[in-house]
N, C-alpha and C positions, 0 to 999 in steps of 0.2 A: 401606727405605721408612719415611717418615713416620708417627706414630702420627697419625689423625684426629683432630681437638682436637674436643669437643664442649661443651655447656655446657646443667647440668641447670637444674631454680628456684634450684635453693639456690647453684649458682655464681654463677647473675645476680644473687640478691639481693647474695649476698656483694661483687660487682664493683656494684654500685646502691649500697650500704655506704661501698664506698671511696671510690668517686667523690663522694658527697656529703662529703667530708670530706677531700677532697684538699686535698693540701699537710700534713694533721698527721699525729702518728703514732696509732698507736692497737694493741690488743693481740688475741688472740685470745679473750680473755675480752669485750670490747668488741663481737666481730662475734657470739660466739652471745647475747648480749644484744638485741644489734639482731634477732637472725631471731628470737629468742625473742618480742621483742614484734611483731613482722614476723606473726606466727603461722607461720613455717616451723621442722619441726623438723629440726634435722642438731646431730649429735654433733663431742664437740669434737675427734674422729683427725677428721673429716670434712675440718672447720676446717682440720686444719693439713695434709693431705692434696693442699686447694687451695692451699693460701697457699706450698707449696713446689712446687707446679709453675706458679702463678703468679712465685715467686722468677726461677725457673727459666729462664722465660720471657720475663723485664724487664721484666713489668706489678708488680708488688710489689719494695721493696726491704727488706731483713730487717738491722734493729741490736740484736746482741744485748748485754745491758744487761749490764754489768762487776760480775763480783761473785756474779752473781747465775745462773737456769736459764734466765732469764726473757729473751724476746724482744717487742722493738716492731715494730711495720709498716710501711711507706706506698707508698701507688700511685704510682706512677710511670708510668701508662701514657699520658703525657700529652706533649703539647710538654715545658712543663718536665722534665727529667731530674737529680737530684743530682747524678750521677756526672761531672758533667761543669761543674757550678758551685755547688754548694749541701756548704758545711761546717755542720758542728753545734757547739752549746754542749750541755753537761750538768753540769745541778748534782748537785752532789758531797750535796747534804743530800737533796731528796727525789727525786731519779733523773729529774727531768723532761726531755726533748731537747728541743730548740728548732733552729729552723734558724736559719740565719746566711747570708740575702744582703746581702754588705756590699762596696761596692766597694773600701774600704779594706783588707779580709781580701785581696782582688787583688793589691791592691800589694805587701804582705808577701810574699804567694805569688808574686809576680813577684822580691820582692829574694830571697827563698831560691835561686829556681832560677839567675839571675842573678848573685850574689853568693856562693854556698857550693852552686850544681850540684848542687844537692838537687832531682827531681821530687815535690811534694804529691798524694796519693793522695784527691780531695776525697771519696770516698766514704767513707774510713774514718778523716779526722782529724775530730779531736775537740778542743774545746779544755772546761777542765775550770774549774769554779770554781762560784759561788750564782746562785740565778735572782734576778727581782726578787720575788719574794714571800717566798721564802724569807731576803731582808736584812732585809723591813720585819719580820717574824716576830720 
């Protein structure tokens, strides 16, 4: 038998949170900031309490940052789904992701599988190099 899903304030704000900011990513220090000024109080096991059974669930997608303890976020509980078309950049200088819808990354990914019968895993390639702010720096 199924567990009952329910959903207290501090989930909704949490899911109000992500949805306003769908499409980037964002951290768990980011969401108890938001409920903080929210005036809702929830502690930060709370935080991650939700965010891994929303993981869990396919409403949140979890990139954990290379190098580091440290994890980003982002909702996915949308039409759009990464896992199925959305690769990522990250810069190598100040750790920032960036998504990457590019029809030209397609192509690549069509001559890989194609040409050297490699399947790309879009959820978890990465491609590595500088953002743009980090050049003009």
């Amino acid at each position: 038998m199924q567990k009952a899903q329910y959903k207290t304030r501090q989930m909704q704000e949490m899911l109000d949170f992500m949805k306003s900011v769908e499409g980037e990513h964002f951290t768990v220090q980011d969401i108890c900031s938001h409920m903080k000024e929210q005036g809702v109080n929830i502690g930060t096991t709370t935080v991650y309490r939700h965010l891994d059974r929303m993981v869990s669930e396919g409403l949140v997608a979890k990139y954990v940052i290379e190098g580091t303890n440290s994890a980003c976020f982002e909702y996915i509980g949308h039409e759009h789904c990464c896992e199925n078309s959305c690769y990522h950049l990250k810069c190598e200088q100040c750790g920032k992701l960036i998504h990457l819808h590019c029809d030209e990354v397609k192509h690549f990914i069509d001559h890989i599988s194609k040409e050297h019968d490699f399947l790309m895993n879009p959820a978890r390639t990465i491609f590595y190099g500088l953002c743009g702010d980090c050049r003009k720096a």
